[in-house]
Backbone as CSV, one residue per row, in Angstrom:
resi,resn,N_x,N_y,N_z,CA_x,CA_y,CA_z,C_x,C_y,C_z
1,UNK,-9.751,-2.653,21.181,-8.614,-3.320,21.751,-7.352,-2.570,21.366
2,UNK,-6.579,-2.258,21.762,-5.073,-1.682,22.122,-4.171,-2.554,22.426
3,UNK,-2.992,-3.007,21.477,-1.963,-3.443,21.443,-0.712,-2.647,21.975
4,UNK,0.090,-2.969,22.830,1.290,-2.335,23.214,2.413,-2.816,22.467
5,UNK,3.169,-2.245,21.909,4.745,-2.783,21.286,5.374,-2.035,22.370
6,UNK,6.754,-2.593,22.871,7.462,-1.574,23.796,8.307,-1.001,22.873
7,UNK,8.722,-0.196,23.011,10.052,1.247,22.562,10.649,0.442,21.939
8,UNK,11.593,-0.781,22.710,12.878,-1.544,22.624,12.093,-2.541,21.411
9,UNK,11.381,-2.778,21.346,10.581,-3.856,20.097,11.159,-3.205,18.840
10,UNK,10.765,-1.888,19.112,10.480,-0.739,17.589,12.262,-0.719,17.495
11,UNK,12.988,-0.111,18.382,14.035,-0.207,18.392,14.958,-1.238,17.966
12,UNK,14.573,-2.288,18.225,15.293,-3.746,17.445,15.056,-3.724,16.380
13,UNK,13.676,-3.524,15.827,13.240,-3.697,14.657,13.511,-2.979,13.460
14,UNK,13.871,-1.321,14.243,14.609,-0.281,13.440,13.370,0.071,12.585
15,UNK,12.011,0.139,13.414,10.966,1.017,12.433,10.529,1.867,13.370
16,UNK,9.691,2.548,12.970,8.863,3.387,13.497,7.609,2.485,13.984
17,UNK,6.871,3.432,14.732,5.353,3.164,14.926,4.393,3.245,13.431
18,UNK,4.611,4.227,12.892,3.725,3.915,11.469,4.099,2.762,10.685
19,UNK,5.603,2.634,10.737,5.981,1.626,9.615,5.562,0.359,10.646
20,UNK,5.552,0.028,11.656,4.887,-1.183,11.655,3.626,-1.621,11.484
21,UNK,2.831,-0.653,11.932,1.384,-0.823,11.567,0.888,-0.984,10.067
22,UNK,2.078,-0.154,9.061,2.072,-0.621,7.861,2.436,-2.196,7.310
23,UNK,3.192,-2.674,8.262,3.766,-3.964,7.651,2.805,-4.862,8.238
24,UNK,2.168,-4.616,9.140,0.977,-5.404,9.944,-0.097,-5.714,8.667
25,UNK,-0.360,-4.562,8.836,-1.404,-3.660,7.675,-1.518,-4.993,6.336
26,UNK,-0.145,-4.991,5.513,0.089,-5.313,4.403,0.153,-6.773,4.489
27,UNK,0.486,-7.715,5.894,1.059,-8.789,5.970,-0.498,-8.965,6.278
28,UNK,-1.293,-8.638,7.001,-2.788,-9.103,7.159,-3.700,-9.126,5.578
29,UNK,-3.287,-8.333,5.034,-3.930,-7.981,3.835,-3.470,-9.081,2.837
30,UNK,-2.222,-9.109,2.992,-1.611,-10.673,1.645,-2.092,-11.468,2.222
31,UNK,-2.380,-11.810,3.675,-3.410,-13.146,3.976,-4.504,-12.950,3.817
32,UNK,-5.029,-12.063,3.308,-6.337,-12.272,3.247,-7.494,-11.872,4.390
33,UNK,-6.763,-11.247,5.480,-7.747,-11.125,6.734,-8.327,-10.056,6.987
34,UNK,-7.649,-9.140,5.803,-7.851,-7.511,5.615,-8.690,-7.213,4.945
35,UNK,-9.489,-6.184,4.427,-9.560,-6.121,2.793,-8.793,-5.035,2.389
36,UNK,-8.390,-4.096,1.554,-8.036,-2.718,1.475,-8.200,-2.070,1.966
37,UNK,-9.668,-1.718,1.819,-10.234,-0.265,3.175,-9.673,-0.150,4.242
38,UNK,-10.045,-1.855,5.265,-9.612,-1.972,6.709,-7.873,-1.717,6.873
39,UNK,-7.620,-2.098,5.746,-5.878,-2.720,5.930,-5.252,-1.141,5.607
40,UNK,-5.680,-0.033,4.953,-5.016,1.348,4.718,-5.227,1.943,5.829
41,UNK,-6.739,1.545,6.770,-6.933,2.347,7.889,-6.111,2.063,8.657
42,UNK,-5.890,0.769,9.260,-4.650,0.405,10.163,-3.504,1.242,9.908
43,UNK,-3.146,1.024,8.193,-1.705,1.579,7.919,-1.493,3.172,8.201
44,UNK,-2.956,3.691,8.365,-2.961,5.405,8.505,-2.990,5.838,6.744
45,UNK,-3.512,4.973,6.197,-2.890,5.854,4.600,-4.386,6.153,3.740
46,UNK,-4.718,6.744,3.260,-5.406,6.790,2.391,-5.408,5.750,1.102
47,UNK,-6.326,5.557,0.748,-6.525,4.570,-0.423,-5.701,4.471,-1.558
48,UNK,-5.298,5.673,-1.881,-4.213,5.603,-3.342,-3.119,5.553,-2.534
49,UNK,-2.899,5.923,-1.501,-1.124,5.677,-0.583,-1.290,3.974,-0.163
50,UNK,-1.848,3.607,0.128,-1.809,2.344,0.309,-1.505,1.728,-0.861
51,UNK,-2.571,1.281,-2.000,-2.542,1.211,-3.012,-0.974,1.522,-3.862
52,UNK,-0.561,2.105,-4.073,0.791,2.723,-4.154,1.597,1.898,-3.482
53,UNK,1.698,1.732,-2.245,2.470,1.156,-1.240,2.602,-0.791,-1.454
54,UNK,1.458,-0.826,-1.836,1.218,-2.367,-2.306,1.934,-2.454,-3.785
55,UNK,1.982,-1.680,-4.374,2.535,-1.693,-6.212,3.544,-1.675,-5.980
56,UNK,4.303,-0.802,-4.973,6.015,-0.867,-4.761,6.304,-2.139,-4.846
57,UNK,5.628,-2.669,-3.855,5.825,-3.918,-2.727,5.578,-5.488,-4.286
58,UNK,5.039,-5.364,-5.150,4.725,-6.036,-6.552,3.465,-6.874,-6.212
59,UNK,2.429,-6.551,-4.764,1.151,-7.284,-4.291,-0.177,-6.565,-5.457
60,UNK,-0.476,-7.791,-5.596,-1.527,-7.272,-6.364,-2.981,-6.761,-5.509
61,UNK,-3.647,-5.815,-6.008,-4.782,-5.169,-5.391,-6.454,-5.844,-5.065
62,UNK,-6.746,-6.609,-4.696,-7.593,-7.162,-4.354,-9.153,-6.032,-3.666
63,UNK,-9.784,-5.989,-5.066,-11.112,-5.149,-4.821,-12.300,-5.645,-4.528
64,UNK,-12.922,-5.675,-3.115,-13.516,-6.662,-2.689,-15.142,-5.880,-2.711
65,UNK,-16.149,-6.431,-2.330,-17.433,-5.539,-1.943,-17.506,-4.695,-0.925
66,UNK,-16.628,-4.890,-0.181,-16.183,-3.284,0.964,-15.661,-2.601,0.556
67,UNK,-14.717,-2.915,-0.327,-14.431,-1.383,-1.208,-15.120,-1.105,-2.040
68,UNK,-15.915,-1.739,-3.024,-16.674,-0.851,-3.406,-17.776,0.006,-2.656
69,UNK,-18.180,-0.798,-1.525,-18.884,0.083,-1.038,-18.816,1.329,-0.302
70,UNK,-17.395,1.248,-0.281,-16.440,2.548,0.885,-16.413,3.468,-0.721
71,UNK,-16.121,3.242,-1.467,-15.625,3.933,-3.063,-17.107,4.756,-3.290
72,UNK,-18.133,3.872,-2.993,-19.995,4.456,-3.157,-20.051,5.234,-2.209
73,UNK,-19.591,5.126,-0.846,-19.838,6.584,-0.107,-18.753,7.687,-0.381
74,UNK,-17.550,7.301,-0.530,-17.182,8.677,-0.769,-17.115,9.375,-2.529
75,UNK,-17.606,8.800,-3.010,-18.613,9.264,-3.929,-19.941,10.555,-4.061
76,UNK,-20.469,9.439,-2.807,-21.637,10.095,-2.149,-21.586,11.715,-1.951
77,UNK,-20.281,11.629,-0.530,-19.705,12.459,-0.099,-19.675,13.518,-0.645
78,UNK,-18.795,13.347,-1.822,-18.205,14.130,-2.573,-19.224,15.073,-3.754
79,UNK,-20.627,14.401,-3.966,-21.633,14.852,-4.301,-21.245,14.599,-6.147
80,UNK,-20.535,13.140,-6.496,-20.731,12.762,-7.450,-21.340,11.503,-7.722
81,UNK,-22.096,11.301,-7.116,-22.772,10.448,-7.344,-24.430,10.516,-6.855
C-alpha cells in the first residue's frame, strides 16, 4: 500500500519526506504498533540511527522478540554467530 502526502502537506508542515516518515515511524512506535525493526525501516534508518533518534527524543527502547530475531540474522549474516 502507498500513501500520498501532497507537496503543500510537507510544505505546511515544514518537513521533508524523510522527516515525516520518521515522525510516523516514532509516533507508531510510542504506541506500540511498531516494534523497532519495523518502525527504523519505515524511518529509512538503521538500527543504531533509530535507536539514537529515540534517546534524543528521551523514548525509551523497547526490545521485543522481532528484534531479537532480526539481531540473530544479522548476526548470522555477518558470520558471527
Amino acid at each position: 500500500m502507498s500513501v500520498i502526502i501532497p507537496d503543500d502537506i510537507l510544505t505546511a508542515a515544514k518537513m521533508s519526506e524523510s522527516e515525516l516518515k520518521l515522525e510516523i515511524a516514532i509516533l507508531l512506535f510510542k504506541d506500540k504498533k511498531l516494534s523497532t525493526g519495523k518502525a527504523r525501516q519505515l524511518a529509512g534508518m538503521n538500527l543504531l540511527e533509530f535507536q539514537g533518534e529515540l534517546a534524543t527524543r528521551g523514548i525509551c527502547v523497547n526490545y521485543d522478540v522481532e528484534d531479537f530475531q532480526e539481531d540473530l540474522k544479522n548476526l548470522r549474516e555477518l558470520g558471527q554467530l
